[in-house]
N, C-alpha and C positions, 0 to 999 in steps of 0.2 A: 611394015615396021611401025607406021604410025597407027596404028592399029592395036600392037602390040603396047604400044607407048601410051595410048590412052585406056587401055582395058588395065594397062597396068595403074596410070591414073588412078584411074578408077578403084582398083584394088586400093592401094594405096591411101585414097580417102576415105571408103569404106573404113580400113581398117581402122584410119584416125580419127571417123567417128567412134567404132565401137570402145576405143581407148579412151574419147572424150566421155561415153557413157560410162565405161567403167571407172574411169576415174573419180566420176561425178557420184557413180555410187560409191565408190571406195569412201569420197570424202563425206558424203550422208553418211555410210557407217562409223567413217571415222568421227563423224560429228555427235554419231547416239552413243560411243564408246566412250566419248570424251564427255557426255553427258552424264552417261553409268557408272561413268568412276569419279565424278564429282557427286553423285547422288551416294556410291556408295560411300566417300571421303565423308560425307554428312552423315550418314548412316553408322559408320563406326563414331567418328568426335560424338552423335548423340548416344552413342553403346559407352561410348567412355563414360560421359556423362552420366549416365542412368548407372553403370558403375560403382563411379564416384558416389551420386546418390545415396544406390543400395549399400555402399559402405558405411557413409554418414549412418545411412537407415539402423543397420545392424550395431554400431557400434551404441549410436540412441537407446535403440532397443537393449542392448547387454547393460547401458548405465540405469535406464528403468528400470530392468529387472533388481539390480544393485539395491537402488532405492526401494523397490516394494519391499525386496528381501531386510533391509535396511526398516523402513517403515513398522513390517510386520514385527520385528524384534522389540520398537519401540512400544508400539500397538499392545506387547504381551508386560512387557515392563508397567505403563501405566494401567493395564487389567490389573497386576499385579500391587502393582501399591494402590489402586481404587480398592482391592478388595480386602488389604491391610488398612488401608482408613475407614472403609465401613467396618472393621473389626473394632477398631480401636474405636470407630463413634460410638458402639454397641456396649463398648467397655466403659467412654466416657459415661455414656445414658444410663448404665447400670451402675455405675458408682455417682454419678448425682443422683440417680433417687433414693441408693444407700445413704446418701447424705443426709437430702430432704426428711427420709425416714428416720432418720437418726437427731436432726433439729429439730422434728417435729417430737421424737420423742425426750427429746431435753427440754422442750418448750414445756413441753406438759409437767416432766417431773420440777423444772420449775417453778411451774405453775403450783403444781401440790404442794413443793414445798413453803410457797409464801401462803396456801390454803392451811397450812400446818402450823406456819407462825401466826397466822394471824387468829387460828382457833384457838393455838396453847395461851396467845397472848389476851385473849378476850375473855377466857379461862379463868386467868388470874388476874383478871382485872376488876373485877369486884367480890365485895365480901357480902353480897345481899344474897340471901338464899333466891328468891324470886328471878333477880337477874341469872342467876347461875343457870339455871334451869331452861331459864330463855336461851341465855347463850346453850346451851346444851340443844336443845329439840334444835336452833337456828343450824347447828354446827352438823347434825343429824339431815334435816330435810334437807340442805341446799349444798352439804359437800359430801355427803353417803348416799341419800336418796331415797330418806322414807321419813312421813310425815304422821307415822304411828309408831308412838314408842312409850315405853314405859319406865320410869326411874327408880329404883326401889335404894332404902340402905340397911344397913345390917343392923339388928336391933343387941342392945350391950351383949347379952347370954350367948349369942350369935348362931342361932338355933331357928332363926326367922329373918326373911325380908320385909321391909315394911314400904309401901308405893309412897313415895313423896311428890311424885306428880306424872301425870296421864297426859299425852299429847293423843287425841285423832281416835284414842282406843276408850275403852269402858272401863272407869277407874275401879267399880264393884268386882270387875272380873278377874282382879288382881291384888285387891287390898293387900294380903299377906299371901309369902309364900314359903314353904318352909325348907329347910336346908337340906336336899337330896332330894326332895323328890320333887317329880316329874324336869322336863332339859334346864330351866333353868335354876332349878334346884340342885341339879345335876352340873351344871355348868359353873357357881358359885362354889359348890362343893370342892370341884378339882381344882377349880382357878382358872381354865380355859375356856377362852372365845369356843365358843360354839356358832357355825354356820350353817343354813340348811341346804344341803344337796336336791334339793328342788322336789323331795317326797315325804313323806312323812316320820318324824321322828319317832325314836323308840321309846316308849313309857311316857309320851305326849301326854298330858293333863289334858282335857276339852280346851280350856280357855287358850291354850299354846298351840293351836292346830295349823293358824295362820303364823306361827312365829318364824323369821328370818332368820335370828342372828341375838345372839345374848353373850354381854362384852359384861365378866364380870370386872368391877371396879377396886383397885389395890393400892394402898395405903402401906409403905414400908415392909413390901410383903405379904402384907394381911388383906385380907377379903373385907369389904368396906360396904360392896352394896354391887348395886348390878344394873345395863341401860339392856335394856329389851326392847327389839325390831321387830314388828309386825309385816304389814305390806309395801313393798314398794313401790318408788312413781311408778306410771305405765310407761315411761321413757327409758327405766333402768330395767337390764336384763338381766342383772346379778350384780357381783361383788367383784371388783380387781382390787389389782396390787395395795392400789393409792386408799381403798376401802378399809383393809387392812393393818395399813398404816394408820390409821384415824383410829380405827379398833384400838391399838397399840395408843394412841396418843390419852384417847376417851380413859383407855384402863387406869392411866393413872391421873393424868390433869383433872381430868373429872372429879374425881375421889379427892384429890389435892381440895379442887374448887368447894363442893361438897363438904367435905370436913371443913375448912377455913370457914365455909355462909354460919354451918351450924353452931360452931365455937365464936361465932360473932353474934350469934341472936344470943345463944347460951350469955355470953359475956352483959348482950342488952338488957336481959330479964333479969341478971344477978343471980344466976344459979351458977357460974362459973367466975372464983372470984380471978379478977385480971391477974396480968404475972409484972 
């Protein structure tokens, strides 16, 4: 029986070791379980986190996108009126040099016009044939542009020119010329400015081959005498507007100035009794 008693013993302690092992492992596994599920408790709070995050993240993202989308409308707005303000600089810049063009050609025509008073006025500012004459070639070379011309006036019968003076040309190659014939016979005849088209004229005399321009000279209508243009500067390429104006001014103040010198020598000599 004691035999029994300690074989049971025996059992007995055996057994309560194998219960101390297994407990001891129960409580190692319990202790890697308790480990696992605090590792996974960290593992979800950082899932939540990363969550939260990619929420933050997405929602960042959807207001950036807002913004470019935002952004790009403005982006097209200011293309938009950049490319209406370089229109309108393109309009400004075209209409100041319409300007500039346009004061520059008022300058000018004011310029002619004080070149107009001051030639009509110089015109009739003497009654000496010699001045007249001068004022005439002055008026000629430095606001027409030829420093060869020829003055002719009408002789009483009116059937001849007669040269009352030569500037720059050959006074024998002009003495007299007679009424119709050859341009500026031609050109007294009708009353009109004649101008050369840059070739040669029809029924040209020799001595007229070089001629520019023959401004017959008009007194109340009537043909008076005549200013004949030979060659021009080499700076002048023809004849414009302001040319032609002079032509017009020449046709008569000249003739004006012209009659007055010679009814004033007339009156000096006593072959014109005064009035």
């Amino acid at each position: 029986m004691r035999e029994d008693t300690q074989r049971y013993t025996h059992d007995l302690l055996a057994d309560n070791e194998k219960l101390r092992v297994l407990i001891a492992s129960l409580e190692a596994e319990k202790s890697t379980y308790a480990e696992k599920a605090r590792m996974a408790e960290d593992i979800l709070e950082a899932n939540e986190v990363l969550r939260g995050v990619a929420a933050s993240l997405e929602s960042e993202k959807l207001r950036l996108q807002e913004q470019i989308v935002k952004l790009r409308g403005e982006l097209a707005h200011y293309r938009e009126e950049r490319a209406h303000l370089q229109e309108r600089l393109a309009n400004i810049e075209d209409e100041s040099q319409q300007f500039s063009a346009r004061y520059a050609e008022v300058e000018q025509e004011n310029s002619n016009l004080a070149n107009l008073y001051v030639a009509s006025y110089r015109l009739h500012g003497t009654v000496e044939r010699r001045e007249a004459l001068a004022v005439i070639q002055e008026i000629v070379a430095n606001l027409i542009g030829s420093e060869e011309l020829a003055v002719f006036e009408m002789n009483p019968e009116g059937s001849a020119l007669s040269l009352v003076g030569s500037f720059g040309s050959e006074p024998e190659r002009h003495r007299t010329v007679r009424v119709g014939s050859g341009v500026i016979g031609r050109a007294v005849l009708s009353g009109e400015t004649y101008v050369s088209d840059g070739g040669p004229a029809q029924a040209a005399l020799p001595q007229e081959a070089e001629l520019t321009a023959c401004i017959p000279l008009k007194l109340d209508g009537r043909v008076t005498g005549a200013i004949a243009l030979f060659h021009l500067l080499p700076q002048k390429a023809g004849f414009e507007r302001v040319d032609r104006e002079l032509f017009d001014l020449l046709a008569t103040h000249a003739a004006t100035a012209l009659y007055c010198s010679g009814l004033h020598a007339r009156l000096l000599a006593g072959t014109v009794a005064p009035v």
